[in-house]
Structure formats: structure tokens, C-alpha cells
N, C-alpha and C positions, 0 to 999 in steps of 0.2 A: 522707540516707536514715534514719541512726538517729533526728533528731528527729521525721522523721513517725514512725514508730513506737513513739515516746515518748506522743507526742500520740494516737496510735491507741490506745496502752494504755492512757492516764490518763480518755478518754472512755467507752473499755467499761469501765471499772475499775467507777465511778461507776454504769452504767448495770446493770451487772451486779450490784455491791450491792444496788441496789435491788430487780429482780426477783428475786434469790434471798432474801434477806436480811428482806424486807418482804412477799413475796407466794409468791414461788414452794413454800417447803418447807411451808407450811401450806396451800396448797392441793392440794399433791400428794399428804402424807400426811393430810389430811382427805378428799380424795375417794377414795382407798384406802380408808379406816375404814369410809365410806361406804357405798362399794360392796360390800365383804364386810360391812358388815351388812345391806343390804336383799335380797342373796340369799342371808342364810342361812350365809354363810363356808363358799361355794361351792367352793373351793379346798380344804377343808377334810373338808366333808361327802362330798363329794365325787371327793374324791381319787381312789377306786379306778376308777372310771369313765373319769374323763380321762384316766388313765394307760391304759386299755385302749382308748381311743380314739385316743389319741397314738400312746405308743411302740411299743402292740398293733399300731397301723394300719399301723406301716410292713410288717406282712408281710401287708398287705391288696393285692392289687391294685388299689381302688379307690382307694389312697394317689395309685397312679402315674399315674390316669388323665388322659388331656388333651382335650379337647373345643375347638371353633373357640371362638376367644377370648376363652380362658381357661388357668391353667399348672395342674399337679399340683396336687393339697396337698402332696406331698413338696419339690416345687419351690419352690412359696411358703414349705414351711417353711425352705428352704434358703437362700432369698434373704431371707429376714427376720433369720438368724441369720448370712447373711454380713455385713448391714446394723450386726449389732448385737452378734457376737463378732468384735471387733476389739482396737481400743488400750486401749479404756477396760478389757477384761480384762486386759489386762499394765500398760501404764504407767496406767493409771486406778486401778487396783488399788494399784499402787506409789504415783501420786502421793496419791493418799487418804489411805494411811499415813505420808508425809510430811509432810503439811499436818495430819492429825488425830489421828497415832498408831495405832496397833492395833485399839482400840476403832469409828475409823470404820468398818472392816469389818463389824461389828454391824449398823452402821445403815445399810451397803448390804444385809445380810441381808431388816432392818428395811420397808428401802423395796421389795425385791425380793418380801416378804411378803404388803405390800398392793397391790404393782404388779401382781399376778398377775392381780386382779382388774379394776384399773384396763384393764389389757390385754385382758381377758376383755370386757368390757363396750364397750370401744372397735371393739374387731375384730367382734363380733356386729355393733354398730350399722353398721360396715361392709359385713358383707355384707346387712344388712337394707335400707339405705338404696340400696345400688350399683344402678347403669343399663347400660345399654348403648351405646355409642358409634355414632356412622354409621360402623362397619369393623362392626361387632358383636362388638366385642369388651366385654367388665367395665370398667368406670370406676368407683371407688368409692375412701373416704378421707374423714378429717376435714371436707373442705369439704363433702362430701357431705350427711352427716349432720346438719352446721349447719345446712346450706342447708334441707334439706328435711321436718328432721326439727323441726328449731324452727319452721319454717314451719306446720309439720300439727299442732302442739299449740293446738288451737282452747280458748277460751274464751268464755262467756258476754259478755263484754264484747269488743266488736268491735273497739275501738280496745286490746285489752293483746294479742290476739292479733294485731292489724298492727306492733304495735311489737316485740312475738316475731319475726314472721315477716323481719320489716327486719332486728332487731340479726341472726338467723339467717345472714343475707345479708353482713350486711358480718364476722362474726366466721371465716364459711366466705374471705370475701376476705380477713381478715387471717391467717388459719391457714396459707393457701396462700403467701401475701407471707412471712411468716417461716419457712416450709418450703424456699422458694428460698433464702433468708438460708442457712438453717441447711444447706441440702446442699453452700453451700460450705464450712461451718466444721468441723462434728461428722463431714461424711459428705468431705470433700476435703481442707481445710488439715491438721486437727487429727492425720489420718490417713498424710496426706504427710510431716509435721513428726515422725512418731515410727520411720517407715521410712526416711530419712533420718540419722536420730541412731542409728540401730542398725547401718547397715551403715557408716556413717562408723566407729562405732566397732569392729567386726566385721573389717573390711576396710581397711587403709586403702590411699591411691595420693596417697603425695607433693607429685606432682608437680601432682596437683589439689588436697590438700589444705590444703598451704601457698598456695595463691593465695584469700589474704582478700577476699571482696566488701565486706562494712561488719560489725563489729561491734555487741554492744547488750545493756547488762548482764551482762556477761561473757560472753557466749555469742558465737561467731565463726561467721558463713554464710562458706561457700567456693565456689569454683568447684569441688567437688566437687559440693558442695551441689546448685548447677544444675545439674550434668550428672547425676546419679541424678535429678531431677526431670523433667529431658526425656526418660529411659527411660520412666521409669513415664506420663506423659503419651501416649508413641507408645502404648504397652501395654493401654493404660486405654483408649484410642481409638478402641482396633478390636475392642474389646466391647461400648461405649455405641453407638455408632455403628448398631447391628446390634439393636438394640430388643428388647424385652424376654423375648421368645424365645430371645435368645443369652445375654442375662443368665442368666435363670434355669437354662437348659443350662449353665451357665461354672457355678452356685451350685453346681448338685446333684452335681455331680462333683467340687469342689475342698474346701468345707464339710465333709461328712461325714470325710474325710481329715484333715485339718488339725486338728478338734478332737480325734479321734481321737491322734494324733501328740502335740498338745500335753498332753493331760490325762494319757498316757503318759511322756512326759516329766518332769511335773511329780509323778507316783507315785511315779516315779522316786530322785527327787531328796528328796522328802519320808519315801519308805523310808529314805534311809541316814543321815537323821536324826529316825527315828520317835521315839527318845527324848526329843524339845523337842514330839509332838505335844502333850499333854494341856497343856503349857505357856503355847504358843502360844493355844488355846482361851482356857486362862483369862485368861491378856495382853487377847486381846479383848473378853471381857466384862466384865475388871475394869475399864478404861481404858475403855470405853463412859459409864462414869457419874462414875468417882473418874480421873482422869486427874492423872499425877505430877508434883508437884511443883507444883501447886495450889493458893492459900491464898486465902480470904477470897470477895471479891466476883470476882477473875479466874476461880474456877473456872467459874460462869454462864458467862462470857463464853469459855473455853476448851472447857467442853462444849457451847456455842452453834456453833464451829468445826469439831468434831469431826463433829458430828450433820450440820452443810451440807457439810464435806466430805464425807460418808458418801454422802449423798442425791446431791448432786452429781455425783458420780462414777459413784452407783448409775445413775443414768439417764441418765448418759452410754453406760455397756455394755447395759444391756435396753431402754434406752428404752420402759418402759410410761406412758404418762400421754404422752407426744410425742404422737401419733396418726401417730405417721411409718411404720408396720408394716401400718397400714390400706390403704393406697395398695396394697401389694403380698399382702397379704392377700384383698383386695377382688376378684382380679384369679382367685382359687383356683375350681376345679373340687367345686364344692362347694352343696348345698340349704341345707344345713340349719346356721342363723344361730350357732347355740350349737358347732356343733361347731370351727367355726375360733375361736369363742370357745376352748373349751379348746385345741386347739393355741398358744395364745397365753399361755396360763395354761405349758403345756409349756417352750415360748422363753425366757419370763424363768427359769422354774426352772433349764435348762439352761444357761442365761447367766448367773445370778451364784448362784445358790445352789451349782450346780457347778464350773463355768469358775472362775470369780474366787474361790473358796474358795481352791481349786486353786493358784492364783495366790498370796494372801497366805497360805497355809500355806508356801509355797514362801521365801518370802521371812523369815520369823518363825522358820521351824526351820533355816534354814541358817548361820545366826551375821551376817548383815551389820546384819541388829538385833538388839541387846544386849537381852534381855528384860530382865535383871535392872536395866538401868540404862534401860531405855527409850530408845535413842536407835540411831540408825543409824550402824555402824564402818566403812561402808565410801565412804572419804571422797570428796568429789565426786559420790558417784552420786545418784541422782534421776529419778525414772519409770520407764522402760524400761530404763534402765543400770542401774537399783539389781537388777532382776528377773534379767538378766545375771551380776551380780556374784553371787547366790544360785546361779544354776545353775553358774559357772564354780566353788565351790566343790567342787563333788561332779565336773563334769564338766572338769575340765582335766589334758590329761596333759602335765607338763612346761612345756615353756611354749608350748603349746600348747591357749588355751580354748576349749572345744569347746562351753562352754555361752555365749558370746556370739556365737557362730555360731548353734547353735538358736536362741535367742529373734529374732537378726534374722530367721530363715528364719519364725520362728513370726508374729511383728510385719507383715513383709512378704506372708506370704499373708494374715494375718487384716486389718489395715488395706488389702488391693487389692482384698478380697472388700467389704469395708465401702465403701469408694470406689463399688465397681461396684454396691454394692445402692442405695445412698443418689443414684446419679447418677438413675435411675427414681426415687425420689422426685421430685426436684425435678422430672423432666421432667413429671410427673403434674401437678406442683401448676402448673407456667409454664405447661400446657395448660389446666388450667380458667382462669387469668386472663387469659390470649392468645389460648385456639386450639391447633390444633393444628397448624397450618401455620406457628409462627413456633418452634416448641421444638428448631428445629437450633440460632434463636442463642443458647439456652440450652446446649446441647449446646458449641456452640463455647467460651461463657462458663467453661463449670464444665470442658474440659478445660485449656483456658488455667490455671485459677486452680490447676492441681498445680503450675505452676511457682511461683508465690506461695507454694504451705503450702514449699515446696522452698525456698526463701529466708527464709523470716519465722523468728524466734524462738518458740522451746517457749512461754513463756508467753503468748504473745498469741494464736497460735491455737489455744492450748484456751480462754483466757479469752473472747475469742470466739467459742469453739464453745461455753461455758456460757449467753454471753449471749443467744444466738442458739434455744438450747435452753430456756430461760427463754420468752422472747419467743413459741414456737412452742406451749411446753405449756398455757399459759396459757386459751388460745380453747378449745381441745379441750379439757379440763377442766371449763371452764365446762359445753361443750357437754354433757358425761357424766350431769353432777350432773342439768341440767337434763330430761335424756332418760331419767335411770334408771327412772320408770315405763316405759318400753318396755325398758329390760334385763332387768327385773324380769317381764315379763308374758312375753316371749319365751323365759325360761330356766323360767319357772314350766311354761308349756306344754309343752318338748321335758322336762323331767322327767317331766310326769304322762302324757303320751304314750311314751317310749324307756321310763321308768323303770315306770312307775304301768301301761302297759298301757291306757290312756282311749282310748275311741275319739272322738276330735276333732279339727278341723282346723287344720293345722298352720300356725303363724305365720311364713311364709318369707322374701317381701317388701313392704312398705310401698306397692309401686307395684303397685295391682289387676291388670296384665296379665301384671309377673312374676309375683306369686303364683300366679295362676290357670295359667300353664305348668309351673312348677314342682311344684305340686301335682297336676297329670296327671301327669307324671313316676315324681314318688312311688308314685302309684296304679299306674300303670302297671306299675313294680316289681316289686309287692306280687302 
């Protein structure tokens, strides 16, 4: 067992190098740059708007609304931020500072900056592109968009617009093929593997945890291991199961809560060492560019680690530039293409500009890293333990820690919420390349593989859930850059229309018969 697992890691090793390393963080942060400049650093300008359409909205009723098949916006936002406030804000957060210091935290600010946009631009062309299924209910998502959206970019030359419309075709089938990949790594393994190590550690029970299954790299799976695995499996089961109505019911009720709990938590804890905040800050940003202990030609190469770990991690917890938020986005109670665009802009901001702040402030002002010496004191920890050890600081009475109880309860809702968001991914994407009559054995597949993240080692499935993440951002990126004339024309229109007051017709969808309903609609309205 430990050599296959050997051999599983030294293949993605290599293979994940290369798309992060060679492809992925320059095209992700290029079409971020991208993006916020051909709309004007939309995020920016813009600011006050999206905020009154976001977090104003939630005391809109038309937030809550549900229509046949289709979820809230509050719902889709719930289920997009169950998808994507998980591990990667605790042990993602931690592991980033591990691998890159203080400073990577910058550069997931860095990536979360231009990912607003990347997200913005992705999730419109989602709802721009989305159809309607034989139930009638919303089908939309990256493959969509490829499919149809590169398809409809006509050219004078007849043959560059067939060769569009084809590459469109096959980039939407390989976006969907690495979305399944990636729902069991980022959205199942990576998820299972860090709720597992927390209540192992949290909790323990002897009698399971002294019975070693195999070892691998120091790290030991137990017959504990599988049996928290076959919990969360029955658990998880009888929510996928129950399609995307019970998901998003399970999101809107448990999300709000839970972030709530943890960002409290973590205020917490960073009050009773408010004296290391301003420190903390500047650890960050010093160690973003001058990282210690430095000399010569390694620095390059040490803030070349820093910045992929940053980015890494970064879109591990927001996922903008994935296109994996589209599928559920897609699916929202919603006309008008720009406004789930800023709700999207909203998710990443509350995802790591908040969430994970939260997180590595927590960590930096607690003492388990030495600011002054740059390194971490608190020996053996790593990921989610290291996030533990920060709160059991402030929060343990006696020998009694209270703070590696929260973070598993925190780890455990936010990694079950992300399992259950990321399971409707996949089932979305196995349906456009199957059907929709074969995504039970998908269903079957991906609750099977909790018992996997439940036995495999920390490092391989995240290193897997990066590769997997790589593999899937890539198509959808392409697809952004190539469609931003229609980002661009779509966000120009609801400005000079919402904002400008123009009387003109509104750009809703791409396919002449939703438009034309949806534009009665509006009218109707009015």
C-alpha cells in the first residue's frame, strides 16, 4: 500500500510542477490583470454598488426567491461558499505559511484581488450562456460557455471560426473531465483528509487509534481513520443523494452559521493578542518580497515558492479562475448576467480577504510562529494542527484544549459543507458528458472515494487536489480571456442601463428565446 502511494505522489509531483510552475500562476494572475483592466477595475470602481447589491440584498426579499428550476441567490450564494469556505481557509491558510512564510498570505490577498474579477467575468458568462434542461430546470457552467460561447464568435474567415467552434467543444469536454477529477480531490479527498486529522487529534479512542493500517512518510492511517471515514460517507449520502434542492437547503442553513462561529472565534483569539496585530501585517508584507534568510540567487527561487504557494492555496479556498462556482451559480434565480457576476466578486472577498485573513492573523499573533525569528514553535504541527495549536493558546483551560475542539468542529462543518457543494459540481459536469441518467454512478463513485481521502496521507491529497485544480483552471481561463468581449459588452450595458439611466435593451441571454422571455419579464416588472 505505502509503495503505490509512493508512486501516486512522485507522478502527480511531476505533473503538478509543471502545470503550476510552467502554466498555471501566469495564467491565472494574467487573466485577472486582464480582466480588471478591460472593465475598468470593476471591483474597484465599483465597489459601492456591489456591495449594496450583495450584502444590501440579503434584506431583499428577491434574495430568497425560488422559482421551478431554479435555487435562491441566497442559496447559490450559500452553496458556492460552502464549496469554497472550507480547508483551504484553515489548513490552506496554515499550510501556505508553512511552505512560504508569512508573506504567502500577500499573495493570496494578491490572487484574491484579481480573482474577484476572474469570478465576476466567469459567473456572468454563466448565467449568459446557461439553458434549460428537459426537467426545466438552469444547466449552466464552464462547459457551457466554452461550448457555446466560442462557438458563436464568428469570423470572417469561415475556417478560423470552425476551428473556434471545435477547440470550444472539446475545451468545454475537457473542463467537464477535470471537474470530475477535481470533485474528488479539492471538493472529497483533500476535505476528508483534513477532518480526519483534526478530530483524530481532538478526540482520541485508543482502541481505534493504535490499530495501524499502513504507514507513509511519517504520517500513520488508523482504523480510526476508516471509521470517521465511514461516518462522514453514510452522512454525506443522504444529502447528495437528495439532489440539488437538499444541497442547497443543507447550505443556506448551515454556512451562514458556521462562518459566523468561526470569524468569532478567530476575533477572538486575535483580541487577546491584539498587541502582535501591526506585527503580524508587517511579517506579511515584509516576507512577501525580502523573505529571511535569503542570499544571492535562492532568493528568486525562494520568493518564486512563496508567491505559488500564495496563489496555490489562494484558489484552493475561493476558487475564482476554476469555473467550478459557475455550475451552481448557473442554477440561481436570477435575469440579470452582471448581478451574480458581483455576487461572485462578494464570495471571493468573503473568502479570503476575510475568512483567511482571519485565519493567518490567528496564527502570527498567537506565538506558534516566532515573528521575530520566522519560524514556527510549535513543534510537529502543520496545516490544521498548527491553526489548533494557535487557538489552544488563548482557549485551553487546564489541560483541557478547548481550542482544538473548535477548530475540528470549525474544519468538520466547513470541509462537509465543501464536500456537499463540490458533490453537485461533479454531478453537473458527469451530466454533460454522460447524460443525465448515468450521474448515480457518479454519485456512487464520489461517495465511495470519502473512504479514500479517509485513509490516504495529507500530502498527496492536496497535492492531488492542486493538480487536479491546475488541470481544471486552465480550459476555463482560456475560455474567459477569449470571451471577454462579451464580459465586457454585458457589464458595459447593465452600467449604462442600472447605473446611466439609458433606455436600451438589456443583454440577458445569448440564446434569442431566453432573451426574449426574460426581457418580457423585466418589462413586465417595470
Amino acid at each position: 500500500m505505502g509503495e503505490i502511494m509512493t508512486a501516486v505522489e512522485n507522478i502527480n509531483g511531476a505533473i503538478n510542477d509543471l502545470i503550476w510552475l510552467k502554466i498555471g500562476i501566469f495564467l491565472l494572475l494574467g487573466t485577472g490583470i486582464f480582466m480588471s483592466a478591460v472593465t475598468k477595475f470593476f471591483q474597484l470602481t465599483h465597489i459601492g454598488h456591489w456591495f449594496r447589491e450583495t450584502i444590501g440584498g440579503l434584506f431583499n426579499k428577491k434574495s430568497y426567491a425560488v422559482s421551478s428550476g431554479s435555487v435562491s441567490q441566497f442559496q447559490a450564494l450559500c452553496t458556492t461558499l460552502a464549496a469554497t469556505i472550507g480547508v483551504g481557509n484553515i489548513a490552506g491558510v496554515a499550510d501556505a505559511i508553512v511552505i512560504g512564510g508569512p508573506g504567502a498570505v500577500f499573495w493570496m490577498w494578491v490572487a484574491a484581488f484579481f480573482g474577484m474579477m476572474t469570478g465576476y467575468s466567469e459567473n456572468l458568462l454563466g448565467i449568459y450562456f446557461r439553458r434549460k434542461n428537459n426537467d426545466g430546470e438552469w444547466s449552466g457552467g464552464a462547459m457551457y460557455y466554452l461550448k457555446y460561447g466560442l462557438g458563436g464568435i464568428g469570423y470572417r474567415s469561415k475556417l478560423l471560426s470552425s476551428v473556434l467552434a471545435k477547440s470550444g467543444e472539446i475545451l468545454a469536454a475537457l473542463f467537464a473531465m477535470f471537474c470530475v477529477f477535481a470533485s474528488l480531490g479539492i471538493g472529497n479527498m483533500g476535505q476528508v483528509d483534513k477532518i480526519v486529522a483534526n478530530i483524530e487529534q481532538a478526540v482520541d479512542f485508543p482502541a481505534l487509534s493504535s490499530r495501524v493500517i499502513y504507514s507513509s512518510g511519517g504520517q500513520r492511517v488508523t482504523l480510526y481513520s476508516l471509521a470517521i471515514g465511514l461516518v462522514i460517507m453514510l452522512a454525506a449520502g443522504l444529502i447528495i443523494l437528495g439532489g440539488l434542492k437538499r444541497i442547497a437547503s443543507f447550505a443556506e442553513k448551515i454556512v451562514p452559521i458556521m462562518v459566523i462561529l468561526f470569524i468569532s472565534g478567530s476575533i477572538f483569539v486575535i483580541l487577546a493578542n491584539c498587541g502582535k496585530i501591526a506585527d503580524a501585517f508587517a511579517t506579511i508584507l515584509v516576507t512577501a518580497f525580502k523573505p529571511n534568510a535569503i542570499l544571492g540567487g535562492g532568493c528568486g527561487f525562494t520568493i518564486s515558492r512563496v508567491i505559488t504557494a500564495g496563489f496555490k492555496r489562494g484558489v484552493f479556498s475561493n476558487e475564482a479562475g476554476l469555473g467550478s462556482s459557475t455550475i451552481i451559480n448557473s442554477s440561481a434565480n436570477v435575469r440579470e448576467p452582471v448581478k451574480q457576476g458581483m455576487w461572485s466578486i462578494f464570495q471571493v472577498f468573503t473568502d479570503t480577504m476575510v475568512v483567511c485573513t482571519m485565519t493567518a492573523l490567528t496564527i502570527l499573533t498567537s506565538g506558534v510562529y516566532d515573528l521575530e525569528i520566522g519560524a514556527i514553535t510549535e513543534k510537529g504541527a502543520t496545516g490544521s494542527t498548527l491553526v489548533s495549536a494557535a487557538f489552544n493558546r488563548v482557549l485551553s483551560f487546564g489541560n483541557f484544549d478547548f481550542g482544538s475542539i473548535f477548530v475540528a468542529v470549525a474544519i468538520l462543518l466547513f470541509a462537509f459543507t465543501t464536500l456537499i457543494g463540490w458533490s453537485h459540481y461533479g454531478v453537473s459536469a458527469f451530466e454533460y458528458l454522460f447524460g443525465a441518467k448515468y450521474t448515480v454512478v457518479y454519485k456512487i463513485v464520489f461517495v465511495a472515494t470519502i473512504v479514500l481521502g479517509a485513509v490516504m496521507t495529507s500530502s498527496i491529497a492536496w497535492d492531488i487536489s492542486d493538480t487536479f485544480n491546475g488541470l481544471m483552471m486552465i480550459p476555463n481561463l482560456v475560455g474567459i480571456v477569449l470571451l471577454s468581449k462579451t464580459v465586457v459588452r454585458v457589464t458595459r450595458n447593465y452600467i449604462n442601463r442600472q447605473l446611466g439611466n439609458k433606455d436600451i435593451t438589456p443583454l440577458l441571454s445569448y440564446h434569442e428565446d431566453i432573451q426574449n422571455q426574460l426581457e418580457a419579464e423585466l418589462y413586465l416588472e417595470k
